[in-house]
Structure formats: structure tokens, C-alpha cells
mmCIF file of the N, C-alpha and C atoms, coordinates in Angstrom:
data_MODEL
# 
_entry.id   MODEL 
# 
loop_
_atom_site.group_PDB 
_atom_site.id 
_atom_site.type_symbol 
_atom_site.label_atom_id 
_atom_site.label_alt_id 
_atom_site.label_comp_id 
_atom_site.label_asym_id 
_atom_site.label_entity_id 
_atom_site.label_seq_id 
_atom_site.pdbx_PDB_ins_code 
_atom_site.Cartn_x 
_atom_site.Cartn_y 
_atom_site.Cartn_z 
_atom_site.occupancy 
_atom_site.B_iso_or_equiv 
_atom_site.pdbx_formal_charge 
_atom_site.auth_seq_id 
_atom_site.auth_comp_id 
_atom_site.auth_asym_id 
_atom_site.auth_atom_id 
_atom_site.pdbx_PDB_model_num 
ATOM 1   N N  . UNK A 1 1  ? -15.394 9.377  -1.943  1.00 0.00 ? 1  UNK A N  1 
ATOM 2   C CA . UNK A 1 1  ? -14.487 10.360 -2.526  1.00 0.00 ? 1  UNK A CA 1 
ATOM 3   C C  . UNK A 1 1  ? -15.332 11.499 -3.099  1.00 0.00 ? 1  UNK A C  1 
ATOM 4   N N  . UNK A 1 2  ? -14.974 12.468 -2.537  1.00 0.00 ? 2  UNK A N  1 
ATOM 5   C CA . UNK A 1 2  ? -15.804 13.967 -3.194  1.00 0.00 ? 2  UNK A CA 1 
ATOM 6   C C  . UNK A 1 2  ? -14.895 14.864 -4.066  1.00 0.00 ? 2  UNK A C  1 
ATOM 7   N N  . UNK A 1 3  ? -13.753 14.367 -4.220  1.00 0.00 ? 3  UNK A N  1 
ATOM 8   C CA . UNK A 1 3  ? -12.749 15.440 -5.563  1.00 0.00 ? 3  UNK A CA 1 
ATOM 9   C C  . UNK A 1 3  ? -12.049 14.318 -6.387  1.00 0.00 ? 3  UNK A C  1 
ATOM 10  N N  . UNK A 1 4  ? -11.857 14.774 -7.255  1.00 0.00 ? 4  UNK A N  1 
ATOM 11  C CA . UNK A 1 4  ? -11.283 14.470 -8.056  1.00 0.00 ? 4  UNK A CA 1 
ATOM 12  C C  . UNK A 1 4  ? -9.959  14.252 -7.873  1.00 0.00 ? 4  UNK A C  1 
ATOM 13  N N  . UNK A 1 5  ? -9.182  12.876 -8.496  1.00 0.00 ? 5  UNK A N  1 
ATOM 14  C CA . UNK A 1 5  ? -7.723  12.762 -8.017  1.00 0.00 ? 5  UNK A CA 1 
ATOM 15  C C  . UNK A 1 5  ? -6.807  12.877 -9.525  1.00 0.00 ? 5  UNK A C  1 
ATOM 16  N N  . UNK A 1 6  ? -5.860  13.242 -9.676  1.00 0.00 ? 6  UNK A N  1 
ATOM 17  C CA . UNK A 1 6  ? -5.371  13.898 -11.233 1.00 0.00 ? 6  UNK A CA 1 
ATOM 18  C C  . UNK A 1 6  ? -3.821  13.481 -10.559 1.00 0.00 ? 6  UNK A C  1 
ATOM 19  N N  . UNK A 1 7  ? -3.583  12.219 -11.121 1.00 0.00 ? 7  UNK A N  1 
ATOM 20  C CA . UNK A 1 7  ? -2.081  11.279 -11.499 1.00 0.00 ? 7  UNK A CA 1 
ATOM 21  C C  . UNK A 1 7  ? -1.750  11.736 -12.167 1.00 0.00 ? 7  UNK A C  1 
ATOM 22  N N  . UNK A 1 8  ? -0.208  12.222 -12.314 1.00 0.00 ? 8  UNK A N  1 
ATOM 23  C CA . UNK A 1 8  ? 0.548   12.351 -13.199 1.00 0.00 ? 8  UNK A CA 1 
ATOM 24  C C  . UNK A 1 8  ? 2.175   12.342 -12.584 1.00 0.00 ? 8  UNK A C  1 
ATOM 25  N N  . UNK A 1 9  ? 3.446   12.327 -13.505 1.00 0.00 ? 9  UNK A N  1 
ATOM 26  C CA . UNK A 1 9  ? 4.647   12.008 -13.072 1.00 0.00 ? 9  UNK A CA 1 
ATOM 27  C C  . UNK A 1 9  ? 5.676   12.773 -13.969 1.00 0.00 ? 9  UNK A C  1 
ATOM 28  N N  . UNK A 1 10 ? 5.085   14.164 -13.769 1.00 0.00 ? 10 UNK A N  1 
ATOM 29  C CA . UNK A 1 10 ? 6.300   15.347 -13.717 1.00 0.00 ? 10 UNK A CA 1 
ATOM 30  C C  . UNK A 1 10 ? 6.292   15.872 -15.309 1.00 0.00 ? 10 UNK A C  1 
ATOM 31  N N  . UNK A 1 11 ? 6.147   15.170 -16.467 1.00 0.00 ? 11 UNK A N  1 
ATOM 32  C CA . UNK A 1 11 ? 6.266   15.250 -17.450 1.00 0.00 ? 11 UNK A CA 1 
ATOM 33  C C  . UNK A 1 11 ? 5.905   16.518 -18.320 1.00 0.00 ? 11 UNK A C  1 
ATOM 34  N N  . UNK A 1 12 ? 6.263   16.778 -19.234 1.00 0.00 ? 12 UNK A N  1 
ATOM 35  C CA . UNK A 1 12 ? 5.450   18.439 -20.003 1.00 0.00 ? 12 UNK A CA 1 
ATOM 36  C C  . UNK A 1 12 ? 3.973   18.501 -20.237 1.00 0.00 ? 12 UNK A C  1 
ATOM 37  N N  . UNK A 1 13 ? 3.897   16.979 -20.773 1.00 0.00 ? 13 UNK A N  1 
ATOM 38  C CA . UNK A 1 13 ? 2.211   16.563 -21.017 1.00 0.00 ? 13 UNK A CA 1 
ATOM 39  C C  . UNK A 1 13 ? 1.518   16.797 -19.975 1.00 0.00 ? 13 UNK A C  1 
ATOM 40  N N  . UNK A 1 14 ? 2.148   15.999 -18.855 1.00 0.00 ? 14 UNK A N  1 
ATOM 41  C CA . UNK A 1 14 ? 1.206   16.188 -17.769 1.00 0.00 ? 14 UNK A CA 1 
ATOM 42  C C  . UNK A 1 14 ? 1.061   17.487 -16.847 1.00 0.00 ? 14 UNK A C  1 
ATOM 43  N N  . UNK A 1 15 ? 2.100   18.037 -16.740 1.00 0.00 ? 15 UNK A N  1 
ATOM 44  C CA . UNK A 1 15 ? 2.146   19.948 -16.123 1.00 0.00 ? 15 UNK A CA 1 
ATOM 45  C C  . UNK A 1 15 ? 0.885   20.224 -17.323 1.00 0.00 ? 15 UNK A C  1 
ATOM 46  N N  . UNK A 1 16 ? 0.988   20.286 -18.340 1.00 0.00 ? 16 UNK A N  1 
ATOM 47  C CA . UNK A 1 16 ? 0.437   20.949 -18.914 1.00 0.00 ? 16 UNK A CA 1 
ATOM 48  C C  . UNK A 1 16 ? -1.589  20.354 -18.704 1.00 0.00 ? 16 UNK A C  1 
ATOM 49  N N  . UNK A 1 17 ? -1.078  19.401 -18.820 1.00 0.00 ? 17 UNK A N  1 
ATOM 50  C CA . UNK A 1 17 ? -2.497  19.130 -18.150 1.00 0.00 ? 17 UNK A CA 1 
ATOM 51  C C  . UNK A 1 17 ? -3.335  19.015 -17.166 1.00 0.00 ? 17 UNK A C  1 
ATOM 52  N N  . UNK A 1 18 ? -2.334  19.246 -16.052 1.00 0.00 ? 18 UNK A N  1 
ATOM 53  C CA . UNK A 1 18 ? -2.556  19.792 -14.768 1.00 0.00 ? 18 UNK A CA 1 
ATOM 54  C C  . UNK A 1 18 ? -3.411  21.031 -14.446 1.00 0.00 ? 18 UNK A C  1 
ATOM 55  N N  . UNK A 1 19 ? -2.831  22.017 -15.432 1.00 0.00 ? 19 UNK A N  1 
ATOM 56  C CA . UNK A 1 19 ? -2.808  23.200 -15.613 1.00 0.00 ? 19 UNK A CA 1 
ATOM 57  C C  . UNK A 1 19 ? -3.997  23.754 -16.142 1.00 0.00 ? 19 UNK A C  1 
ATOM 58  N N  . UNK A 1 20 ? -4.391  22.762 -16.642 1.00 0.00 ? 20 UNK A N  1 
ATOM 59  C CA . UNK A 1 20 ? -5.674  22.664 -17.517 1.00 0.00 ? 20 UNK A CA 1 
ATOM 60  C C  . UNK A 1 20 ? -7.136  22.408 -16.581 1.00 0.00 ? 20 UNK A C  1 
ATOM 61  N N  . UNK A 1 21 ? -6.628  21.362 -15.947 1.00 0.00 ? 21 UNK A N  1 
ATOM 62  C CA . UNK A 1 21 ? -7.453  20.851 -15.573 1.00 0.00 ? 21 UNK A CA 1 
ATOM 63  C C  . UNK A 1 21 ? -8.273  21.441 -14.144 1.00 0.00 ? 21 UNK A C  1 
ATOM 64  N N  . UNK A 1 22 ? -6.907  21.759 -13.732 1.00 0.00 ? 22 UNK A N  1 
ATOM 65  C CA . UNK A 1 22 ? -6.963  22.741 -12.376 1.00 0.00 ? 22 UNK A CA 1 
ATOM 66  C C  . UNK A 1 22 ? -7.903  24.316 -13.011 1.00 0.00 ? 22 UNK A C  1 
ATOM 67  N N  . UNK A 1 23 ? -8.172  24.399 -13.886 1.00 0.00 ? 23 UNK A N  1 
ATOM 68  C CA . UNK A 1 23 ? -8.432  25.667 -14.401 1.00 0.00 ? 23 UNK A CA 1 
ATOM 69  C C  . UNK A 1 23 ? -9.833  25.443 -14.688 1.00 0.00 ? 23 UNK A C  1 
ATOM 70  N N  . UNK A 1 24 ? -10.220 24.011 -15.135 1.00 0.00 ? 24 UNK A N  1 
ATOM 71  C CA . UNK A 1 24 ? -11.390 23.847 -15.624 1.00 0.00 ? 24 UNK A CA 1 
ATOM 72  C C  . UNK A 1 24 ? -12.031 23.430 -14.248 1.00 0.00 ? 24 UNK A C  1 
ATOM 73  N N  . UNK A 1 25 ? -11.829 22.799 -13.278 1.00 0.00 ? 25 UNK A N  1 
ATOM 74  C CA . UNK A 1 25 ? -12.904 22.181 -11.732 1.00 0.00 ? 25 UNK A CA 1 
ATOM 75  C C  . UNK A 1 25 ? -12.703 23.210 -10.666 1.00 0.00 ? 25 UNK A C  1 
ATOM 76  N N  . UNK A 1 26 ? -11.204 23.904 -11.273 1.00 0.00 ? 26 UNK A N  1 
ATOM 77  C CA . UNK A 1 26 ? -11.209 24.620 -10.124 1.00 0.00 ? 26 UNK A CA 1 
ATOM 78  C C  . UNK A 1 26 ? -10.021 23.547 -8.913  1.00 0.00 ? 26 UNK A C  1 
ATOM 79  N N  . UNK A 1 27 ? -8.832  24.050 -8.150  1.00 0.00 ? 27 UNK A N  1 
ATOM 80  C CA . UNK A 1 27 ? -8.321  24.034 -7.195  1.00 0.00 ? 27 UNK A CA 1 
ATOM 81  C C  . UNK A 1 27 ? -8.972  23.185 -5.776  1.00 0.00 ? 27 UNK A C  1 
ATOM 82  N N  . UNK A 1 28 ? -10.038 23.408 -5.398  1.00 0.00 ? 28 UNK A N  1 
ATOM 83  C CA . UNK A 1 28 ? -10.658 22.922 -4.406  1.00 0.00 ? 28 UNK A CA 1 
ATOM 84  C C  . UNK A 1 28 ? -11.275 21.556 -4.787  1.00 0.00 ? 28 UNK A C  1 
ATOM 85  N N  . UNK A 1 29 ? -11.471 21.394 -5.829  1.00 0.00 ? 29 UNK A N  1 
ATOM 86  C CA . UNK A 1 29 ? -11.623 20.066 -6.015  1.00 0.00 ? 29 UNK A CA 1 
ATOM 87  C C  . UNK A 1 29 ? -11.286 19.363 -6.894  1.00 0.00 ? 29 UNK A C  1 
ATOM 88  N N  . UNK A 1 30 ? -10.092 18.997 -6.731  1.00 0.00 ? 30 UNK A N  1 
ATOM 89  C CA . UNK A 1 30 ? -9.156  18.241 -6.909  1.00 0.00 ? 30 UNK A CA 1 
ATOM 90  C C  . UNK A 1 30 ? -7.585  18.330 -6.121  1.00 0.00 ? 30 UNK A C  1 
ATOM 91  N N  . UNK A 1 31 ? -7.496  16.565 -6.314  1.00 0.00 ? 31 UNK A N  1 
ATOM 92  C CA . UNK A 1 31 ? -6.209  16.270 -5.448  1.00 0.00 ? 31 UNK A CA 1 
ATOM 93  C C  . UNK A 1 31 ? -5.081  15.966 -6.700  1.00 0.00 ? 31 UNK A C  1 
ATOM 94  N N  . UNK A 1 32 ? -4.012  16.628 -6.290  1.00 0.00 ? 32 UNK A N  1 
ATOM 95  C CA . UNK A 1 32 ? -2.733  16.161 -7.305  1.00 0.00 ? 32 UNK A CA 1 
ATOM 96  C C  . UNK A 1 32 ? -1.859  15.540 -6.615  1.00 0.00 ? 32 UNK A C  1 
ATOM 97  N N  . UNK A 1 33 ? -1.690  14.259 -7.343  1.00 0.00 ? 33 UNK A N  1 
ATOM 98  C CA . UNK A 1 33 ? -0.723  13.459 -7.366  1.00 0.00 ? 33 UNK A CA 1 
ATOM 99  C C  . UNK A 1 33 ? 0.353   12.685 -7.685  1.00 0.00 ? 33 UNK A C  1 
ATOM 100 N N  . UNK A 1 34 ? 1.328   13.439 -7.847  1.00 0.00 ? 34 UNK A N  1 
ATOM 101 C CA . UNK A 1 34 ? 2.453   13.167 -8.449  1.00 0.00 ? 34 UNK A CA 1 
ATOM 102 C C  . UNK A 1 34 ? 3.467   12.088 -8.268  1.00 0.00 ? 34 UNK A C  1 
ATOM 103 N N  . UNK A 1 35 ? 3.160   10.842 -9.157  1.00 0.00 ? 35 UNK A N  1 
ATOM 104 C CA . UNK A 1 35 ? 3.446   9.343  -9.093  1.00 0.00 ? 35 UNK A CA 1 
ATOM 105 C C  . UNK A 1 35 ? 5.020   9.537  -8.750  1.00 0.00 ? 35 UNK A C  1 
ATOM 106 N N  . UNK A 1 36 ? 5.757   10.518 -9.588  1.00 0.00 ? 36 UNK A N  1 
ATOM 107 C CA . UNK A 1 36 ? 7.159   10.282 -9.619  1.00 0.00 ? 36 UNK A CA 1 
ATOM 108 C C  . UNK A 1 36 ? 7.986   10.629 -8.004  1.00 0.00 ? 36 UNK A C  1 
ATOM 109 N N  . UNK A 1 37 ? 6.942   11.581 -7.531  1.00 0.00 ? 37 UNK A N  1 
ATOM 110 C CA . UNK A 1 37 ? 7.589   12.455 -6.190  1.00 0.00 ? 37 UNK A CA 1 
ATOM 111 C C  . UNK A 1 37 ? 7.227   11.241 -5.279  1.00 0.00 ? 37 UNK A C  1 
ATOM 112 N N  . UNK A 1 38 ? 5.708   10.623 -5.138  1.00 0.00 ? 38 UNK A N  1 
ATOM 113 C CA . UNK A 1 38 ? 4.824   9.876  -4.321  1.00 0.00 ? 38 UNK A CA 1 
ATOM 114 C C  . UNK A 1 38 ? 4.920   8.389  -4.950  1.00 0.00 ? 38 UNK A C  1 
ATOM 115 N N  . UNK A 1 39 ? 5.775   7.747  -5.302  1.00 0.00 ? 39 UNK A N  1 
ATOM 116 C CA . UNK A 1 39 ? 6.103   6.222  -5.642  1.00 0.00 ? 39 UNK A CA 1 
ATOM 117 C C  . UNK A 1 39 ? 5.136   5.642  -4.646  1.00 0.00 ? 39 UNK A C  1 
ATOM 118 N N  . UNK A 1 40 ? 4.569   5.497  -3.945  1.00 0.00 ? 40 UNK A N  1 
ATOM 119 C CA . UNK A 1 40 ? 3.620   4.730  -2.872  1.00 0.00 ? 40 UNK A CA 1 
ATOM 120 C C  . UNK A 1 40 ? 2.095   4.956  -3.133  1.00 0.00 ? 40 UNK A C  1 
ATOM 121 N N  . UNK A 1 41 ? 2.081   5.779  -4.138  1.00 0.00 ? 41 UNK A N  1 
ATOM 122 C CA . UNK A 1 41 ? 0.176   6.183  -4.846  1.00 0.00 ? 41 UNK A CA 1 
ATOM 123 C C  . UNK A 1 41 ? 0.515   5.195  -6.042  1.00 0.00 ? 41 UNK A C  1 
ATOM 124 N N  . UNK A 1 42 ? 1.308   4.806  -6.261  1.00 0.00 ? 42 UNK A N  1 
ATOM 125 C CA . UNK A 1 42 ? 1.077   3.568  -7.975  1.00 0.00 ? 42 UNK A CA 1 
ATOM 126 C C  . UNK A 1 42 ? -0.020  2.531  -7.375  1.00 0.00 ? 42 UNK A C  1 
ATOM 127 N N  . UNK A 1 43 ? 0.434   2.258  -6.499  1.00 0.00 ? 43 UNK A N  1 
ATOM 128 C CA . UNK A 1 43 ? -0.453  0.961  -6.621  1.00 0.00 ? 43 UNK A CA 1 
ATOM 129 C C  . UNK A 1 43 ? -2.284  1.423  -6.412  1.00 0.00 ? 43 UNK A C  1 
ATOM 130 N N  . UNK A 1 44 ? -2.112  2.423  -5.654  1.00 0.00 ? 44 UNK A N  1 
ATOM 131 C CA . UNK A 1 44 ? -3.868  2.932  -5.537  1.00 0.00 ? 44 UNK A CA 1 
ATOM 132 C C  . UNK A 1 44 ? -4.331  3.167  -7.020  1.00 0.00 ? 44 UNK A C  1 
ATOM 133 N N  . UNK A 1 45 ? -3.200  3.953  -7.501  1.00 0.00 ? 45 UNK A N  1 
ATOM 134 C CA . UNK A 1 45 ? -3.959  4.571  -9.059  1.00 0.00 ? 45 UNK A CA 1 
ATOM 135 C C  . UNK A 1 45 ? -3.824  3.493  -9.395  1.00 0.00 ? 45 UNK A C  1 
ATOM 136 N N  . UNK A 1 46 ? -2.929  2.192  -9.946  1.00 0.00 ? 46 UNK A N  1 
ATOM 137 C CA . UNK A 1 46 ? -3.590  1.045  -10.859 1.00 0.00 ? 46 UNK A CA 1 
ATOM 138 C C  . UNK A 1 46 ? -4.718  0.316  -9.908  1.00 0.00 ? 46 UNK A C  1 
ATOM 139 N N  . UNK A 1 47 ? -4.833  0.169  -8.996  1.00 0.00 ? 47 UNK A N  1 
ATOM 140 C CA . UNK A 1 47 ? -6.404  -0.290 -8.297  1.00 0.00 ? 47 UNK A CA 1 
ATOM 141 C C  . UNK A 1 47 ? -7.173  0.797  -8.773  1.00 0.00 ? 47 UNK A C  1 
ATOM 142 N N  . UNK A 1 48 ? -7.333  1.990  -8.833  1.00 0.00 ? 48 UNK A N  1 
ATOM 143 C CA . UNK A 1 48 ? -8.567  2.799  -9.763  1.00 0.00 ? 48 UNK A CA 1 
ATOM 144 C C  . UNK A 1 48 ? -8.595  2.258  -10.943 1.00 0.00 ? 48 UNK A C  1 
ATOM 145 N N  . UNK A 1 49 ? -7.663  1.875  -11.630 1.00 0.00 ? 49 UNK A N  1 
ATOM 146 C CA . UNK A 1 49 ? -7.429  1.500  -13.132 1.00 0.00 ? 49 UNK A CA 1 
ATOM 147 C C  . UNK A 1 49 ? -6.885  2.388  -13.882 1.00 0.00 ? 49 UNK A C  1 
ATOM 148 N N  . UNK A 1 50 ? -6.090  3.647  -13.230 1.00 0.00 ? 50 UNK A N  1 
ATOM 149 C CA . UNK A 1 50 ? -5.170  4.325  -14.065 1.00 0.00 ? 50 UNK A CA 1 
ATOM 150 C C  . UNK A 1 50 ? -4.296  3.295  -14.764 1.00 0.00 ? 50 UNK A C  1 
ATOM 151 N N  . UNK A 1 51 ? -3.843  3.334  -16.241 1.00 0.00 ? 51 UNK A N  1 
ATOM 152 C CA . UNK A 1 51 ? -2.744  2.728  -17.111 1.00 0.00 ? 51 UNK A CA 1 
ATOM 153 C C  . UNK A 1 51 ? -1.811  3.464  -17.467 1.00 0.00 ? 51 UNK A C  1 
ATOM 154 N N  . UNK A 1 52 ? -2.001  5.037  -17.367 1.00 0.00 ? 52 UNK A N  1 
ATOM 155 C CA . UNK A 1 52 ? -1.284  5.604  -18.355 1.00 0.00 ? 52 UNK A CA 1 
ATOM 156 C C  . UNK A 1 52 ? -1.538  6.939  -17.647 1.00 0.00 ? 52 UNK A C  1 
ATOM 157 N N  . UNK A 1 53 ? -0.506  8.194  -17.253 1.00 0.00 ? 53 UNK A N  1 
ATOM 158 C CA . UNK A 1 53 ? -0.677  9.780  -17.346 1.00 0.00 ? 53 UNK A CA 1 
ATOM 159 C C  . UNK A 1 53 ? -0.228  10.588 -18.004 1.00 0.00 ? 53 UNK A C  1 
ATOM 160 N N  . UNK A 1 54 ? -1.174  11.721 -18.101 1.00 0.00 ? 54 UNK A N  1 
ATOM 161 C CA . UNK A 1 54 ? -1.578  12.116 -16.996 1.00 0.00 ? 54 UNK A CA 1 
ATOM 162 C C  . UNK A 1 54 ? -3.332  11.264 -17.146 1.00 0.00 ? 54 UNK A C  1 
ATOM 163 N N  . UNK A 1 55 ? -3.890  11.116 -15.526 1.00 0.00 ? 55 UNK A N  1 
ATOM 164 C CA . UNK A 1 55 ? -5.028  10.854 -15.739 1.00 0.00 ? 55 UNK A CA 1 
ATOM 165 C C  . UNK A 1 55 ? -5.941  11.702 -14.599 1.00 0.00 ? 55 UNK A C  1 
ATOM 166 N N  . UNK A 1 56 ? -7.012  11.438 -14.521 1.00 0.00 ? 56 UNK A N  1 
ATOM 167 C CA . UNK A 1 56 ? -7.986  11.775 -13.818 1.00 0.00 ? 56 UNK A CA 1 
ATOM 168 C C  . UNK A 1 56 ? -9.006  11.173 -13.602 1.00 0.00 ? 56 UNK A C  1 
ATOM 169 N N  . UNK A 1 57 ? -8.943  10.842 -12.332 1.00 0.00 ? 57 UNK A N  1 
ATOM 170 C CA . UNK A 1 57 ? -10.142 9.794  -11.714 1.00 0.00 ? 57 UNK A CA 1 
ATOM 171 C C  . UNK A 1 57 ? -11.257 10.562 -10.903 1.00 0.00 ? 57 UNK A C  1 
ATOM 172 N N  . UNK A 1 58 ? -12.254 10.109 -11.428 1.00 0.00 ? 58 UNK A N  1 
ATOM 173 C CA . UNK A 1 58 ? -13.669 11.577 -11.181 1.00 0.00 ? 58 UNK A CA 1 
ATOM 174 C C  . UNK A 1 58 ? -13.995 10.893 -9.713  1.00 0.00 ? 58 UNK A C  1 
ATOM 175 N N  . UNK A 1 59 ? -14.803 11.384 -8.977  1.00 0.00 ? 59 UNK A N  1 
ATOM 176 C CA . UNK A 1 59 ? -15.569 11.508 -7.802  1.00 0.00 ? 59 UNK A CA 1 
ATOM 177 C C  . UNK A 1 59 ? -16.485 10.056 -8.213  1.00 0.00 ? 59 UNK A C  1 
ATOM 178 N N  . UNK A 1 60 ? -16.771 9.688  -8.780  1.00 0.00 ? 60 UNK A N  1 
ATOM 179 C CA . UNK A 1 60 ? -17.757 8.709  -9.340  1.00 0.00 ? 60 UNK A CA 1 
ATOM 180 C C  . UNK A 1 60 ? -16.699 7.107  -9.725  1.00 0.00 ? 60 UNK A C  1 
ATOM 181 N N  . UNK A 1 61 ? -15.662 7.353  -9.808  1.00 0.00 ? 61 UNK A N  1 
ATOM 182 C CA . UNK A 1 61 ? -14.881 6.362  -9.895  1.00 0.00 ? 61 UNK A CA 1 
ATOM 183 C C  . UNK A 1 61 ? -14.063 6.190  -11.274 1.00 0.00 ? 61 UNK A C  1 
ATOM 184 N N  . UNK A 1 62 ? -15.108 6.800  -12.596 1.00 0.00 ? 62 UNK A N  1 
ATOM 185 C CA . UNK A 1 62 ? -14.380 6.788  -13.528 1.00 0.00 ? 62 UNK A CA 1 
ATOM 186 C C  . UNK A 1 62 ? -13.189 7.443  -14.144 1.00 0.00 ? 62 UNK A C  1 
ATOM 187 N N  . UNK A 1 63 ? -11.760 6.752  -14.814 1.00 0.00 ? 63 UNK A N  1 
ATOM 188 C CA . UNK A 1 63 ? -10.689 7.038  -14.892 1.00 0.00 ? 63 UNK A CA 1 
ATOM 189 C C  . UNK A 1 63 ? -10.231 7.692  -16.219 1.00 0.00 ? 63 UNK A C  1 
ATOM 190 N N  . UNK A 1 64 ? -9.858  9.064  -16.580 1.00 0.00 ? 64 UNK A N  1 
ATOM 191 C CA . UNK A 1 64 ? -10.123 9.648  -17.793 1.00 0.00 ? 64 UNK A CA 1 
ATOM 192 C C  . UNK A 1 64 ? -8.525  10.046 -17.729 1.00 0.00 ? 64 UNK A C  1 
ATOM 193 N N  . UNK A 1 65 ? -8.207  9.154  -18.744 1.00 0.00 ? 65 UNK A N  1 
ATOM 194 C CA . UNK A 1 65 ? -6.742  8.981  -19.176 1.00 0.00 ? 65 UNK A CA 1 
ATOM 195 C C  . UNK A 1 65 ? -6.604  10.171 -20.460 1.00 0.00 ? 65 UNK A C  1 
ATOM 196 N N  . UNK A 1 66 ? -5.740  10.887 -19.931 1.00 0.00 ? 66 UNK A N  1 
ATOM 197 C CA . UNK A 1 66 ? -5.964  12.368 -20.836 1.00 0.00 ? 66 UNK A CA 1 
ATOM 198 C C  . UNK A 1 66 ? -4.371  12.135 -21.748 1.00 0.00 ? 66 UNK A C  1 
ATOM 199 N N  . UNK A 1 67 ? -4.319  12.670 -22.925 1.00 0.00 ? 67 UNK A N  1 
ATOM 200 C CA . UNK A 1 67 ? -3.147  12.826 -23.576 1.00 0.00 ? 67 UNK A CA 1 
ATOM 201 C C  . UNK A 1 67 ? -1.946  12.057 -22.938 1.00 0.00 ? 67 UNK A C  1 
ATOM 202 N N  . UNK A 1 68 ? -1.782  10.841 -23.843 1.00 0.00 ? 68 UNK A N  1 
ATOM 203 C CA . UNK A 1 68 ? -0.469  10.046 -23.250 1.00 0.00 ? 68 UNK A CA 1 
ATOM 204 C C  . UNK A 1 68 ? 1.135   10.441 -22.936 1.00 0.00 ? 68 UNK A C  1 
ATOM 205 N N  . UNK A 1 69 ? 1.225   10.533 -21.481 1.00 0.00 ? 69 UNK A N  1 
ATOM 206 C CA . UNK A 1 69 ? 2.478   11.082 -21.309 1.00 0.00 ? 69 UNK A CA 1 
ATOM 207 C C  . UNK A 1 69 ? 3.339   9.605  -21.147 1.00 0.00 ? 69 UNK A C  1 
ATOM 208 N N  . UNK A 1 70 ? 2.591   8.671  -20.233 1.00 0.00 ? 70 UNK A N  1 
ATOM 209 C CA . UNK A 1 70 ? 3.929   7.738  -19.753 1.00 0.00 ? 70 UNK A CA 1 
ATOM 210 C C  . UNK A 1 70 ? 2.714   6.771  -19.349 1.00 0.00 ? 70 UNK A C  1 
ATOM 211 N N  . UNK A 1 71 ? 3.463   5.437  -19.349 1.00 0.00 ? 71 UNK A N  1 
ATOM 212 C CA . UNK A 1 71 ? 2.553   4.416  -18.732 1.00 0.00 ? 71 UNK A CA 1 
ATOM 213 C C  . UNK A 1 71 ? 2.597   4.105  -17.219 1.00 0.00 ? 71 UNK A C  1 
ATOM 214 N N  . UNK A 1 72 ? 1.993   3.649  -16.730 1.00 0.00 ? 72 UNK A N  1 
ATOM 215 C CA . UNK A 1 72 ? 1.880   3.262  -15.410 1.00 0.00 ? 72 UNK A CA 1 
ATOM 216 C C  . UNK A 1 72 ? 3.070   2.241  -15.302 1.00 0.00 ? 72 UNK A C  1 
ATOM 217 N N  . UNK A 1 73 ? 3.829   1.223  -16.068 1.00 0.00 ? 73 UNK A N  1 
ATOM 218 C CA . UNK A 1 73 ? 4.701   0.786  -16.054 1.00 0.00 ? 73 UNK A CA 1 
ATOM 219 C C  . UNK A 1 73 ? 6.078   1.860  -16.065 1.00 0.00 ? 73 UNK A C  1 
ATOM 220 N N  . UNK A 1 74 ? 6.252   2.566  -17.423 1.00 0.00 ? 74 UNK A N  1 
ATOM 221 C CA . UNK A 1 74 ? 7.150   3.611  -16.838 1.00 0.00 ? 74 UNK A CA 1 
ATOM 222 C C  . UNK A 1 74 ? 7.492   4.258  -16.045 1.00 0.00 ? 74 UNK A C  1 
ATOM 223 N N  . UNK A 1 75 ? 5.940   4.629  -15.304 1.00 0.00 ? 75 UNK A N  1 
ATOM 224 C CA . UNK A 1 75 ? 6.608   5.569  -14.407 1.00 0.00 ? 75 UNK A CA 1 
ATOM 225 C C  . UNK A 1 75 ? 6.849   4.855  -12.747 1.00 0.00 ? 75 UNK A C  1 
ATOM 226 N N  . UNK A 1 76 ? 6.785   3.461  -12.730 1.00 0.00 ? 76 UNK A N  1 
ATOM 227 C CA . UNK A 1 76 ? 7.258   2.709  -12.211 1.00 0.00 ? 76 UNK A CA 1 
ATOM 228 C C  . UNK A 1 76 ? 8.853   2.354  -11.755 1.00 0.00 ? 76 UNK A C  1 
ATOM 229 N N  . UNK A 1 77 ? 9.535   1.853  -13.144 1.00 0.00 ? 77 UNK A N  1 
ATOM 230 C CA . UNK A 1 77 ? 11.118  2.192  -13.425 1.00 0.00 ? 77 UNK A CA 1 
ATOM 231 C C  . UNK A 1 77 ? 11.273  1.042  -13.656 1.00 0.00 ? 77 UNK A C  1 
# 
């Protein structure tokens, strides 16, 4: 994996940290993935070890769970 993948599921927290984040790496590297639209990425992000978004899983593997919007159970249903 060479970009960055940035989970999140629609929420204000997470737009907003999207927004952020996309601003700080830059567009080209990074992938957005939106749990609530894409119900079939849950199970990859809890195999990274996402718990909670919005998050961001680096190129290196580690998972940086940013400002708690929703759990990986919530946004489940």
C-alpha cells in the first residue's frame, strides 16, 4: 500500500476531517472511504484495526483514529 486510506461514515466530524486531512497529504495520496456509502470496506478497516471514525490508516500500516465520530459497531447498524 503506497497511500493512505481515511474511513469514515458521512458524519460532521468526519467531513470535517476529511477536509483536513486531504489538505494536509494532499489528494493524490490518499484513498477515501466512506463506510456508510461502501458497507463492504467494514470488514477490511476492522482487519486494519480501525475501531472507531473518522480514521486513517498510513502506508506503513498504522491506524490513527482521529476525533471520535462513531464506532465501527455503529456504523455497522
Amino acid at each position: 500500500m503506497n497511500k493512505s486510506i481515511f474511513y469514515h461514515a458521512g458524519c460532521p466530524v468526519c467531513i470535517t476531517a476529511e477536509h483536513d486531512i486531504v489538505n494536509l497529504i494532499g489528494s493524490d495520496n490518499i484513498e477515501i472511504i466512506h463506510l456508510g456509502n461502501d458497507p463492504s470496506k467494514i470488514k477490511s478497516a476492522e482487519l486494519a484495526g480501525v475501531q472507531s471514525v473518522p480514521a486513517l490508516l498510513t502506508p506503513n500500516g498504522n491506524v490513527l483514529h482521529i476525533n471520535f465520530g462513531a464506532s465501527i459497531a455503529d456504523v455497522k447498524g
